[in-house]
N, C-alpha and C positions, 0 to 999 in steps of 0.2 A: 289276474289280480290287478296287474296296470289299468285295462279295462273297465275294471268295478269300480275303482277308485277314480274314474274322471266320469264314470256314469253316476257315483252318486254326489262326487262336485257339482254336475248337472242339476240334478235332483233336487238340491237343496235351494240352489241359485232360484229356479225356476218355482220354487213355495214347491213342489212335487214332495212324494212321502213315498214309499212300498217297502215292502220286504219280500225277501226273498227267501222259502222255507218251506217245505213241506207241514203241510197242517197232519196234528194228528188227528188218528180215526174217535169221532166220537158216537161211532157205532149208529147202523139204518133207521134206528127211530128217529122222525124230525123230534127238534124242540118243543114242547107245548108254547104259545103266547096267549096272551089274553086281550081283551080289548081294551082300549080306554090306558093305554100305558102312559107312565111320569117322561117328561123328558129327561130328566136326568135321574140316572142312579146311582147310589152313592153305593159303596160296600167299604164297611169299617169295623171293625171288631167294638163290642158295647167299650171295652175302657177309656176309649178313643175318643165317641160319639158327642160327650158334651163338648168336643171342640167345635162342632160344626154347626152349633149354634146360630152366630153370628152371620155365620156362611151363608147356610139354609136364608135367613130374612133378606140374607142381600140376593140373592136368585129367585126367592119369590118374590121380592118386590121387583125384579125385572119383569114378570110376569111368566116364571119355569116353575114346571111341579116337579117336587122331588119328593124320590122315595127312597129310603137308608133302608141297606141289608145287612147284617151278619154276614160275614164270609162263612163255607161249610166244609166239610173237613177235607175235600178235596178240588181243585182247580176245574177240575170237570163237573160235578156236584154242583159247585158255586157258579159255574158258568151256565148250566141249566138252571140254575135259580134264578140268575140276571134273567134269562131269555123268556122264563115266565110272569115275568113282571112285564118287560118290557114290549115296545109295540114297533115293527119297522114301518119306519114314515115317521113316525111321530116321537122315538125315543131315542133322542140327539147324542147324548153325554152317557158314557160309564165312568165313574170318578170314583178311586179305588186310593183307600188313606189307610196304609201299613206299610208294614217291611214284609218282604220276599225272601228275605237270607235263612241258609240254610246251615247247620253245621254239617263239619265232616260226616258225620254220620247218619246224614238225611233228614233230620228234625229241625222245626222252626227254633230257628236264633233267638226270636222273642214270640213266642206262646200269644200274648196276651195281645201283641197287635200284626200277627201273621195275617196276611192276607195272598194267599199262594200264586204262583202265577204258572203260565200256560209253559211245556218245553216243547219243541217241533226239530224234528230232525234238523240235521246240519249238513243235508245235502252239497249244500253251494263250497261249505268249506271244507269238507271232510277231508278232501286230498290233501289237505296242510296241516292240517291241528288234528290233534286227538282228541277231541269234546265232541261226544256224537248226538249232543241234542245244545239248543239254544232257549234261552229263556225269554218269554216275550208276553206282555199284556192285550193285545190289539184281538184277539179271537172271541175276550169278552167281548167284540160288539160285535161280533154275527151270531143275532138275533135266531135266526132261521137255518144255520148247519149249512151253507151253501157258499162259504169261505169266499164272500162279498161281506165288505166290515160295512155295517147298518149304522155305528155311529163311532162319534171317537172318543179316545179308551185315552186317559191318563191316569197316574199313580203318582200321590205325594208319599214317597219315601220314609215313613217316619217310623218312631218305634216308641215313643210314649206323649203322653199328654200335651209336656210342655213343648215337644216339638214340634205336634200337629196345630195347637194353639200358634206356637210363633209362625209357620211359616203360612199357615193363613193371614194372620195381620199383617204380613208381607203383600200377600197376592193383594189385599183388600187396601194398600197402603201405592202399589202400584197402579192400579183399576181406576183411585182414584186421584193418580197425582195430577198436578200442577206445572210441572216441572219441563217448561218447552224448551231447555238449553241445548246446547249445538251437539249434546250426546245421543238425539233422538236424529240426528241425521248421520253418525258416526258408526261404521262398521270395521270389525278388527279382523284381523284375518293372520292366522295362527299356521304356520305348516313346519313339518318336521321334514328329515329326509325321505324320501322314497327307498333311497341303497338299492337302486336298479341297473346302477351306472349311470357317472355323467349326462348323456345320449340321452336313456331312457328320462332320468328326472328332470334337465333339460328339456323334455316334452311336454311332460306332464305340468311344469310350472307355463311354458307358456300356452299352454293349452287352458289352464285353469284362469290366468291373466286375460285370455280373449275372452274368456264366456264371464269373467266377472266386469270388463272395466263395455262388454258389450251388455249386461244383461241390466247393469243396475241404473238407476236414474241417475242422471246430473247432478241432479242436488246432495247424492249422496259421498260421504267422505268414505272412503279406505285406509287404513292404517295395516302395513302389512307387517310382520316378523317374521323371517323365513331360518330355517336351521342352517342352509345350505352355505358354506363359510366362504363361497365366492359372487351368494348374492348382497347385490347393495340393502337389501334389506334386513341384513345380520347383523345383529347389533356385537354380536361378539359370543365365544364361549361362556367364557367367566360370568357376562353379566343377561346371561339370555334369557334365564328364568325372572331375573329383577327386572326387566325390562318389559316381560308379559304382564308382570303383576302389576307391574306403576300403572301400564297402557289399560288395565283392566280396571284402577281404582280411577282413571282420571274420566271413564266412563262412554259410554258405547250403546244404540240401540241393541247391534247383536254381536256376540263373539262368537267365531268360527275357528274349530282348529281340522286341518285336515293330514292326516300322518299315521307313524304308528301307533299303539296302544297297547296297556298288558292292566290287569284287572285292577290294579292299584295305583298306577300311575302312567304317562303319554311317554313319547318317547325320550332320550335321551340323548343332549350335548355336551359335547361330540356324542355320536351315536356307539359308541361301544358300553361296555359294564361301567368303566369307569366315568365316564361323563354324568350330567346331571337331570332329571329328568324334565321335563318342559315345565310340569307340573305334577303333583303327588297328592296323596291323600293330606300329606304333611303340610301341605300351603293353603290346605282349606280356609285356614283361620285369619290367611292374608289376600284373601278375595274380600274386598272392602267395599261395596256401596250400600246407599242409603236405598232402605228399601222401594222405595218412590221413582229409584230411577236405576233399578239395576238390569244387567244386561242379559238378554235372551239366549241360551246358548246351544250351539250346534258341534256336536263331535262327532267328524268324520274317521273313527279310528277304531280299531280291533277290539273287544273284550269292555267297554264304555257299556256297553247292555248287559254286563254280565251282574244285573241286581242280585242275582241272589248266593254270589259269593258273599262270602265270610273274608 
């Protein structure tokens, strides 16, 4: 686990991406493709569709075809629909606009803008956790059944109209800002304990401190917040959470947190039940920037991919 966690410190430093996960079987027949594929795909449920509007004009006037699917009543189904449209070489983007969440009882959260996503064993974790599969997007882009991802696979999270509309005028608010203030050269950097002991998390901070103050340009600024109550970067228990949120309104190219995680909220200071959590579903509302300049974010922590909890 100590290992994973400076391997993908690394990972992110360095722009890298992977996962780690057994693919499931999507049974000997290849894919069908066709020729002549869109570069982008979009897959959205119709009640969703007139958000994308505005979108669609701004990517074909970049000079991208796109082409909107229907998601189909299963992950696998819909994953061989992308792969029939699409073309490898030429079909860059799978752009998937729903929600994932499931209830307890295995049915879409919301019906009307589910758009289902991939699970793959949980090999890597299995010895720790009892969740014996993990939920992930990224298999929509192998085109070809040959678990090489052909293009790259994002998902706006939404689950009706107004939301898919607003967080588009978002992306289309940042794509086109203005805004060259000293927050595009500002990186935050968020870490919880380890609880490996002293020794071990002692290692790991200054292991993650060489490969960050080695890997990033000059010009760029760091703002660290660390959980650990004997680094100089702790602002304190009491005010730890107030202290991410200011750092986070006062604005940031990218924020990073790297720690632990649990499906609703990051870890907790002090790190036991009683302590407070870094951040929660509950402080969503006090993540404050103007869409034109808000910040990119990377979480390094457990359960952060678990979209399709409830």
């Amino acid at each position: 686990m100590i290992g994973t966690r400076l391997l993908a410190i690394t990972a992110v430093i360095n722009g890298l991406s992977g996962v780690i996960a057994q693919a499931p079987s999507c049974g000997d027949e290849p894919i069908a493709q066709n020729g002549g594929g869109p570069d982008v795909v979009v897959v959205c449920p119709l009640p969703l569709q007139s958000s994308l509007d505005d979108w669609i004009r701004r990517r074909t006037g970049e000079g991208l075809t796109v082409r909107v699917l229907e998601p189909l009543d299963s992950s696998q189904t819909t994953r061989r629909h992308i792969a029939s449209i699409a073309e490898v070489g030429r079909t860059r983007y799978v752009v998937l606009v729903g929600d994932s969440k499931l209830t307890p009882e295995g049915l879409p959260a919301t019906p009307q803008a589910y758009v289902p996503t991939i699970y793959a064993k949980a090999d890597a974790t299995a010895r720790w956790q009892p969740t014996p599969q993990l939920p992930g997007d990224h298999l929509y882009g192998d085109f070809d059944n040959d678990l090489v991802i052909d293009a790259a696979v994002g998902r706006l999270p939404v689950s009706t109209l107004p939301q898919a509309s607003g967080l588009l005028r978002r992306i289309a608010a940042y794509e086109d800002s203005r805004d060259f203030g000293s927050w595009r050269s500002q990186v935050d950097l968020v870490a919880g304990l380890g609880g490996f002991g002293a020794l071990v998390d002692g290692a790991i901070e200054a292991v993650a401190s060489g490969l960050i103050s080695g890997s990033l340009p000059g010009s760029v600024r760091t703002r660290v917040t660390h959980a650990g109550p004997s680094s100089p970067f702790c602002p304190g228990p009491d005010c730890f959470t107030e202290t991410v949120l200011a750092n986070y309104s006062s604005g940031c190219r990218f924020w990073v947190y790297a720690g632990h995680g649990n499906i609703c909220e990051l870890d907790r200071v002090p790190a036991h039940s009683g302590g407070r959590p870094v951040l929660s579903v509950n402080d969503l509302q006090h993540l404050n920037r103007p869409a034109d300049s808000a910040p990119i974010a990377l979480l390094l922590a457990c359960y952060t991919g678990a979209i399709d909890a409830t």
